[in-house]
C-alpha beads as a LAMMPS data file, in Angstrom:
LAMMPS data file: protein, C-alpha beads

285 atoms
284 bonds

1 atom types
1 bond types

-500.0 500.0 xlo xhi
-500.0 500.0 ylo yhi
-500.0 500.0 zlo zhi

Masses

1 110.0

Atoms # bond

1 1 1 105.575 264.645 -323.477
2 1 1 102.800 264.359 -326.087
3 1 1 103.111 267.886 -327.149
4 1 1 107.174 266.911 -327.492
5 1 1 106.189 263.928 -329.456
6 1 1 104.035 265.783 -331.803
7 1 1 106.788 268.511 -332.688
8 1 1 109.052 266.116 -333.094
9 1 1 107.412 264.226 -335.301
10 1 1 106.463 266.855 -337.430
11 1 1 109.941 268.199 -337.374
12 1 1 111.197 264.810 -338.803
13 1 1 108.582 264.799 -341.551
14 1 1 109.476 268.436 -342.306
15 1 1 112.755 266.826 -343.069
16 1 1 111.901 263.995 -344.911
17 1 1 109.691 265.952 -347.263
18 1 1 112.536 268.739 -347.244
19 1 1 109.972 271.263 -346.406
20 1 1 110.114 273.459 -343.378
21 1 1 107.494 273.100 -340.846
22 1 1 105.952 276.717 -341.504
23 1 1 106.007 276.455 -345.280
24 1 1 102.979 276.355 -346.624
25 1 1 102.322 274.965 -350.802
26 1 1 101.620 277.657 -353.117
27 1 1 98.261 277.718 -354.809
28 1 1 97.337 276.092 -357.683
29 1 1 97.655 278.050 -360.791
30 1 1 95.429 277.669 -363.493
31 1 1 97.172 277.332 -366.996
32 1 1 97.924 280.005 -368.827
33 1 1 94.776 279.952 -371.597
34 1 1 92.871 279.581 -369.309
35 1 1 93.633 282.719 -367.256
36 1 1 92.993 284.822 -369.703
37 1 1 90.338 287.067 -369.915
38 1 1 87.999 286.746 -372.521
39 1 1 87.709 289.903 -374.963
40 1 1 84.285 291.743 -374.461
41 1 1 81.713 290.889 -376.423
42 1 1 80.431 293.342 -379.271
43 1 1 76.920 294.361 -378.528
44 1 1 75.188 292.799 -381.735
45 1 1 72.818 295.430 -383.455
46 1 1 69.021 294.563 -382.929
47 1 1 67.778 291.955 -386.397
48 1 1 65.437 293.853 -388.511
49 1 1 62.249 292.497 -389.141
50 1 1 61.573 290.146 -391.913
51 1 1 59.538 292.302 -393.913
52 1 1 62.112 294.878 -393.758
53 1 1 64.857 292.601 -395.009
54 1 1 62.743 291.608 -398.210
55 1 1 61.819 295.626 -399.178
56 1 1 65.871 296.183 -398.583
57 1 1 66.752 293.179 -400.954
58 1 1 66.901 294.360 -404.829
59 1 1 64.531 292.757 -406.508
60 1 1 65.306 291.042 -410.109
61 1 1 62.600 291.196 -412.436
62 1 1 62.226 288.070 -414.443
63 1 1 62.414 288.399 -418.341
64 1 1 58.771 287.501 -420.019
65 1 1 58.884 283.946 -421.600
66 1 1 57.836 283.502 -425.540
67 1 1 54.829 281.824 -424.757
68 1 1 53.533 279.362 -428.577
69 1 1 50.422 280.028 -429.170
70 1 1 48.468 276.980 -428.480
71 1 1 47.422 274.872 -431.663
72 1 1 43.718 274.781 -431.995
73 1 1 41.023 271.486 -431.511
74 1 1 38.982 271.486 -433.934
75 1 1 35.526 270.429 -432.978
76 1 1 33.128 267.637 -434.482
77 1 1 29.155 267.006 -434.407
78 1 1 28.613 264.647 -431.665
79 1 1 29.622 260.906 -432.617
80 1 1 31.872 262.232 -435.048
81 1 1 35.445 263.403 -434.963
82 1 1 37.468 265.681 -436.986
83 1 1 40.396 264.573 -439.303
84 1 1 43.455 267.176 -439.591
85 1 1 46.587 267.114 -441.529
86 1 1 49.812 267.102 -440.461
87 1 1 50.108 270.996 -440.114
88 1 1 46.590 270.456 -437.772
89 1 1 44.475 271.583 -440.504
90 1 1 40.838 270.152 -440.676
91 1 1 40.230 268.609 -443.275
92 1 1 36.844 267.087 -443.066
93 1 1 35.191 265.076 -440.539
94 1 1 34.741 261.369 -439.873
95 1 1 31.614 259.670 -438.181
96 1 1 32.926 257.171 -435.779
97 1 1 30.790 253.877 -435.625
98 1 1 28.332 254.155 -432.085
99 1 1 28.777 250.329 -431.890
100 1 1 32.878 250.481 -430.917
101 1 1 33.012 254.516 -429.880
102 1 1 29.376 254.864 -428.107
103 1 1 29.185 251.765 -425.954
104 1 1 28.291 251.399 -421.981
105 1 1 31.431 251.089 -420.021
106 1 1 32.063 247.948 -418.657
107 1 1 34.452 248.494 -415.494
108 1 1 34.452 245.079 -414.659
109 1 1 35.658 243.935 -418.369
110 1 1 38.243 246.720 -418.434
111 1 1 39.584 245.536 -414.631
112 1 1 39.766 242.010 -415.973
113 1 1 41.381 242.971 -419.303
114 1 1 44.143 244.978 -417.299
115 1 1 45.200 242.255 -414.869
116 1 1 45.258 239.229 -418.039
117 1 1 47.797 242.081 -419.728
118 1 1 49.672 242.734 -416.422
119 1 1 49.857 238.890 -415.827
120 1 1 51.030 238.004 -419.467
121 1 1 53.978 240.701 -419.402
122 1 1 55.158 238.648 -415.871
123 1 1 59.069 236.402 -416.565
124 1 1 57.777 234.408 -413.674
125 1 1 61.617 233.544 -413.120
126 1 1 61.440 233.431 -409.596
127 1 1 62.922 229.995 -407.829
128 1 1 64.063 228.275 -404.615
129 1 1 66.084 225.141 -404.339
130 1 1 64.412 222.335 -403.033
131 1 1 65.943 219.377 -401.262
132 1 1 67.317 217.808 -404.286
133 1 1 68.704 220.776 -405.550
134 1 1 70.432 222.224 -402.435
135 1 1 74.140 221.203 -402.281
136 1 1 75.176 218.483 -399.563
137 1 1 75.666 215.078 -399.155
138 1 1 73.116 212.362 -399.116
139 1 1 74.657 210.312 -396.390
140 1 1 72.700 209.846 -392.907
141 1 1 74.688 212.101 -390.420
142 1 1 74.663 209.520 -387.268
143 1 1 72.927 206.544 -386.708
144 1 1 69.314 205.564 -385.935
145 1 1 69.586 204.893 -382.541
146 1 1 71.651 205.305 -379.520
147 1 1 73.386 208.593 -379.851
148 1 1 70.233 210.714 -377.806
149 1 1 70.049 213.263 -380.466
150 1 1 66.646 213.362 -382.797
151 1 1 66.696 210.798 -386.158
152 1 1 67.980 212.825 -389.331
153 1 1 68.333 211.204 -392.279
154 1 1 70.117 213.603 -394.879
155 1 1 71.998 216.957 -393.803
156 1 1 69.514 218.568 -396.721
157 1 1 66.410 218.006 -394.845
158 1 1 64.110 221.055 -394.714
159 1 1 64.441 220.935 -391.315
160 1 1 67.680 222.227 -391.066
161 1 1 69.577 225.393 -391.489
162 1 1 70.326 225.645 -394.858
163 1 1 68.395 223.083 -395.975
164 1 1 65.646 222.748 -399.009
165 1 1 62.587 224.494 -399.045
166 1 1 59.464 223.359 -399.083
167 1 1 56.656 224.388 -401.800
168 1 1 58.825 227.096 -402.391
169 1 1 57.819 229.090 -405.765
170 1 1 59.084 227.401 -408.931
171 1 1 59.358 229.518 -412.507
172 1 1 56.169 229.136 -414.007
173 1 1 53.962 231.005 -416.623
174 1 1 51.357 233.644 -415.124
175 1 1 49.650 233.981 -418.653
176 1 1 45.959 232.911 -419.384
177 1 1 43.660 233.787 -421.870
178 1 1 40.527 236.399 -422.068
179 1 1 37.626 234.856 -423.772
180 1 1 37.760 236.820 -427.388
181 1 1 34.211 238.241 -426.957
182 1 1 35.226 239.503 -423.836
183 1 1 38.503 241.167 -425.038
184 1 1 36.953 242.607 -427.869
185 1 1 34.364 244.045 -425.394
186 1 1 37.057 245.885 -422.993
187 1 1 38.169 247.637 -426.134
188 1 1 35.749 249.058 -426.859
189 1 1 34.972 250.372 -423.560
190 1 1 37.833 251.762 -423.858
191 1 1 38.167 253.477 -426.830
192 1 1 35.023 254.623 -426.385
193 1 1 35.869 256.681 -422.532
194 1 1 39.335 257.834 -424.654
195 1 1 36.673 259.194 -427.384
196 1 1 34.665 260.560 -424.186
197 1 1 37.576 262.367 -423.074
198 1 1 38.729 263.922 -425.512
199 1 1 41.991 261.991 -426.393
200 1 1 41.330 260.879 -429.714
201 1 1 42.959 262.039 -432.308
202 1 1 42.785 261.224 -436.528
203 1 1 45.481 262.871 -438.381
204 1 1 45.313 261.903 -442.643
205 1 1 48.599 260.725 -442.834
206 1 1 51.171 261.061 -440.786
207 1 1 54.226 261.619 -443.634
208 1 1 57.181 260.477 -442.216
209 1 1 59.596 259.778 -445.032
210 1 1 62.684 259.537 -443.673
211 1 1 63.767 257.912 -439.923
212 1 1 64.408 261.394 -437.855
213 1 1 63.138 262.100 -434.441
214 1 1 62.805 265.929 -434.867
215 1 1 60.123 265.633 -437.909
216 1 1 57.940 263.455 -435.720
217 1 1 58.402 265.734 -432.367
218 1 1 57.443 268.805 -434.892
219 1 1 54.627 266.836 -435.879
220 1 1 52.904 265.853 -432.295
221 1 1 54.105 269.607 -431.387
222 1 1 51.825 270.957 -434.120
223 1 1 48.771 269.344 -433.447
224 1 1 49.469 269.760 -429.313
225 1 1 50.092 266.704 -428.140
226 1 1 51.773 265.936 -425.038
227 1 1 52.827 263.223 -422.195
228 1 1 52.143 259.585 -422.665
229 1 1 50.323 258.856 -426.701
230 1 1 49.485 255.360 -428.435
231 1 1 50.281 256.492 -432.292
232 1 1 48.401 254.189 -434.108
233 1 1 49.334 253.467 -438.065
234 1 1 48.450 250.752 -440.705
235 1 1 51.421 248.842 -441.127
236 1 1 53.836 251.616 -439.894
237 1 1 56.929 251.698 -441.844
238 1 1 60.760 251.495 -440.493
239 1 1 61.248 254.991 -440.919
240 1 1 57.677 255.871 -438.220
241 1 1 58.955 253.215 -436.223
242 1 1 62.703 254.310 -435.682
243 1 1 61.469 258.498 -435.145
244 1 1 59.354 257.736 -432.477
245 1 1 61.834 255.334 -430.797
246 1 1 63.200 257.850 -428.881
247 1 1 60.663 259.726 -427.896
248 1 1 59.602 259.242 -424.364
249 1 1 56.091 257.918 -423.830
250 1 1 55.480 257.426 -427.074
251 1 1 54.292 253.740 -428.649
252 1 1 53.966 253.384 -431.913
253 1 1 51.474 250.095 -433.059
254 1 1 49.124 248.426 -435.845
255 1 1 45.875 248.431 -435.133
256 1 1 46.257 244.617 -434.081
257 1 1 48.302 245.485 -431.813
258 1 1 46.023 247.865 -429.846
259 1 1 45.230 246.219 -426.330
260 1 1 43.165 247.790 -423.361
261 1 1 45.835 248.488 -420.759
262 1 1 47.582 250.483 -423.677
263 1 1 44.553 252.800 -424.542
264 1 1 43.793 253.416 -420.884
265 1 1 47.315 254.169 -419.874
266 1 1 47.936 256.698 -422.672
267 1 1 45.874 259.744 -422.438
268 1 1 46.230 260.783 -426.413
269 1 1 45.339 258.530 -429.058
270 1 1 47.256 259.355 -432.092
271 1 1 44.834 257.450 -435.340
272 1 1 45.797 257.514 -439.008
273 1 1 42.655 257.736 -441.467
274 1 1 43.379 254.144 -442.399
275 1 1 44.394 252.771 -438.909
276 1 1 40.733 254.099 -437.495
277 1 1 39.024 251.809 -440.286
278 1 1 40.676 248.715 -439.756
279 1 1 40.387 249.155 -436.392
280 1 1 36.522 250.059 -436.517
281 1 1 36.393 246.768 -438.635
282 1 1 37.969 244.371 -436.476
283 1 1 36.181 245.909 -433.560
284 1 1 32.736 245.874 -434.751
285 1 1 30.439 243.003 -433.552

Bonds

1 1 1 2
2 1 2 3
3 1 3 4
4 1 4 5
5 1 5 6
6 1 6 7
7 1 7 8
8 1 8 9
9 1 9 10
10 1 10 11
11 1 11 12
12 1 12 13
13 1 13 14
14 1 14 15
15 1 15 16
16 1 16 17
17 1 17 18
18 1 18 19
19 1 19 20
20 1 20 21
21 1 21 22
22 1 22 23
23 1 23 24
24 1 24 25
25 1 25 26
26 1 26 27
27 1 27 28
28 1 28 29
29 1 29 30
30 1 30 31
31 1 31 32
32 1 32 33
33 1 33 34
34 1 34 35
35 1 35 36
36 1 36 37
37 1 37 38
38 1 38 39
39 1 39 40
40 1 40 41
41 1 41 42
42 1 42 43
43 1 43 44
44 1 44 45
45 1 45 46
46 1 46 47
47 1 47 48
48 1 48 49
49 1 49 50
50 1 50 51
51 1 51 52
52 1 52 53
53 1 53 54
54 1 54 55
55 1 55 56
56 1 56 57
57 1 57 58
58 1 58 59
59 1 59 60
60 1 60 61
61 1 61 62
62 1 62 63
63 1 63 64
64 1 64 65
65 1 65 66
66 1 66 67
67 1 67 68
68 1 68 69
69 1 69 70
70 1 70 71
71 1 71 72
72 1 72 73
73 1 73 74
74 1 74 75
75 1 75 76
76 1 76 77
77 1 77 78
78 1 78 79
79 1 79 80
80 1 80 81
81 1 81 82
82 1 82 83
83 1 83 84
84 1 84 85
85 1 85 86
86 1 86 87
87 1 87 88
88 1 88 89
89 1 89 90
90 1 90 91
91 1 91 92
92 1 92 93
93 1 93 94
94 1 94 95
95 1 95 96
96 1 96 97
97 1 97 98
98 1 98 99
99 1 99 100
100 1 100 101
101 1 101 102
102 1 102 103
103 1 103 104
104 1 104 105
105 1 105 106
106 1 106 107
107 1 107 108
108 1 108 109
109 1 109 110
110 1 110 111
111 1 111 112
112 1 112 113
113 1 113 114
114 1 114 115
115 1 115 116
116 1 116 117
117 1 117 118
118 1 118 119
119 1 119 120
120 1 120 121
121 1 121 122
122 1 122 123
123 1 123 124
124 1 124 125
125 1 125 126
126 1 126 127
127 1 127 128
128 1 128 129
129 1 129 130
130 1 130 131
131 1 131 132
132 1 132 133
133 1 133 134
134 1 134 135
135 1 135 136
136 1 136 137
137 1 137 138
138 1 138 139
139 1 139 140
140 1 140 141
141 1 141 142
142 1 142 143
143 1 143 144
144 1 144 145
145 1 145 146
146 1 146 147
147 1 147 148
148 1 148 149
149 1 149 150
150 1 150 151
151 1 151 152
152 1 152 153
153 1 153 154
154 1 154 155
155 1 155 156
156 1 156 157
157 1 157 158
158 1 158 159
159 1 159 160
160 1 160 161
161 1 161 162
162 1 162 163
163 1 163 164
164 1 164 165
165 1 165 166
166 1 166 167
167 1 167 168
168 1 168 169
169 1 169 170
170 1 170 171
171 1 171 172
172 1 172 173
173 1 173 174
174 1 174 175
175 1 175 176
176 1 176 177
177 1 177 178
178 1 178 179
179 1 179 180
180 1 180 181
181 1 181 182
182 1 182 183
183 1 183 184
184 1 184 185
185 1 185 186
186 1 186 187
187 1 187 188
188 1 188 189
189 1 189 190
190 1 190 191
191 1 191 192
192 1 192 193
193 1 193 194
194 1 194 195
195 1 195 196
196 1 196 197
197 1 197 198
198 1 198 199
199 1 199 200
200 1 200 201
201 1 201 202
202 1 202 203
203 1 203 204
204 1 204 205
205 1 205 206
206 1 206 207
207 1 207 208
208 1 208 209
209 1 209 210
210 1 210 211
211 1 211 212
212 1 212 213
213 1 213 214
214 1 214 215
215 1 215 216
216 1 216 217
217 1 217 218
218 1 218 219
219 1 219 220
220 1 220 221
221 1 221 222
222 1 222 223
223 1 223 224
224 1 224 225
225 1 225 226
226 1 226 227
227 1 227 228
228 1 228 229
229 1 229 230
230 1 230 231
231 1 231 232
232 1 232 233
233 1 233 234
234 1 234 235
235 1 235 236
236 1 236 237
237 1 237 238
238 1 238 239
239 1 239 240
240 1 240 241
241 1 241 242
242 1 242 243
243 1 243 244
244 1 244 245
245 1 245 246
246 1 246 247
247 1 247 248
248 1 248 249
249 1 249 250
250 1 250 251
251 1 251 252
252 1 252 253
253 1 253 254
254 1 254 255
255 1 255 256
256 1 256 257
257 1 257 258
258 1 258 259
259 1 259 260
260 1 260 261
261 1 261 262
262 1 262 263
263 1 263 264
264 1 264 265
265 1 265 266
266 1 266 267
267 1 267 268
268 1 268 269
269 1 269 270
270 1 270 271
271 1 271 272
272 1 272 273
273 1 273 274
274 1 274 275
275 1 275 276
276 1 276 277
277 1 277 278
278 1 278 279
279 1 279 280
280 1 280 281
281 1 281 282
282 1 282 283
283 1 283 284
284 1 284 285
């Protein structure tokens, strides 16, 4: 009977599912793209060495550059230095004063004369608002007593998000004055390890005429100056001022004007005849 029951029932669910009781579900075919058979692979050809590739690859020879000749430095006795023209010709030789050009370096003076220069060039515009200047009402949020929470007396309070600061930094002035002695001390320090190094330079005159870039680029070309120069000119006129405008690290000054940090960050020093006597002058102790 259970054997009877079993057919049976298997009978019936042959014909529910519509199925007869020996048929048996095809197999699951896999989708077309994927059935296919992948195309053999080429064999690839074994890489050449390296060395092999660079011999095979044609070689382009690079054309020879027009190198200038380099313009000459003309030499001086020792404490002396020679004055050129504008087409770098010497023209005689100037002894430089051992009091401003042959001085002991003082590395502490030059330090201090650096950082009073940095200082002074600071806008010192930084701010924060403070608890009267923060926006926001003065009222008192909630009473003194009896609501649990902690006393508060202004929604500004320092205390709170978005409130004042306190001692925050205000704008202020970062400049302060070098003792002149002391100054006047640096600089010479300094002029005299530019002098050491071999940066100075005293050209005659420098002859700019007219306001144009290219003479005064064809001038520092000629006597072989390059990068970062301090051009220093008695009273330098409109049409010295507006050439070397747009040259790039190029600063054109009076001999006033002539400050430590200047001289040290400027490896040439550019001096007119006159320039280097006024600034000897107002230089020597």
């Amino acid at each position: 009977m259970a054997e009877k029951k079993t057919t049976a029932h298997k009978t019936g669910k042959a014909k529910a599912t519509g199925k007869a009781p020996g048929h048996k579900a095809p197999a699951h075919k896999a989708p077309a793209h994927r059935a296919r058979a992948h195309p053999p692979t080429r064999k690839k050809a074994p890489a050449r060495p390296v060395r092999e590739k660079a011999e095979a690859r044609p070689v382009r020879e690079t054309p020879a550059r027009k190198e200038k000749p380099a313009p000459a430095v003309h030499g001086a006795a020792e404490g002396a230095v020679a004055i050129v023209d504008a087409e770098n010709r010497k023209l005689s030789e100037h002894t430089l004063r051992p009091e401003v050009f042959a001085v002991a370096v003082n590395e502490h003076l030059l330090y201090e004369a650096v950082k009073q220069y940095r200082a002074s060039a600071r806008r010192g515009t930084h701010m924060t608002k403070n608890r009267a200047l923060v926006s926001g009402s003065g009222r008192k949020p909630w009473r003194q007593k009896g609501t649990g929470r902690a006393r508060v007396g202004a929604i500004r309070t320092p205390l709170w998000r978005h409130g004042g600061t306190v001692f925050g930094p205000q704008p202020r002035d970062y400049s302060y004055a070098m003792p002149r002695k002391a100054r006047a001390a640096a600089l010479r320090s300094a002029l005299t390890r530019r002098y050491k190094d071999g940066g100075l330079r005293v050209v005659d005159r420098f002859g700019i005429d007219q306001p144009k870039t290219k003479v005064l680029k064809g001038l520092l070309d000629r006597l072989g100056v390059e990068g970062k120069t301090l051009l220093v000119d008695h009273q330098p006129d409109d049409a010295l001022l507006l050439s070397g405008r747009n040259i790039p690290g190029l600063k054109v000054v009076d001999p006033s004007q002539v400050n430590v940090y200047d001289v040290l960050d400027c490896p040439n020093l550019l001096v007119s005849q006159e320039a280097l006597g006024k600034l000897e002058e107002q230089l020597t102790p």
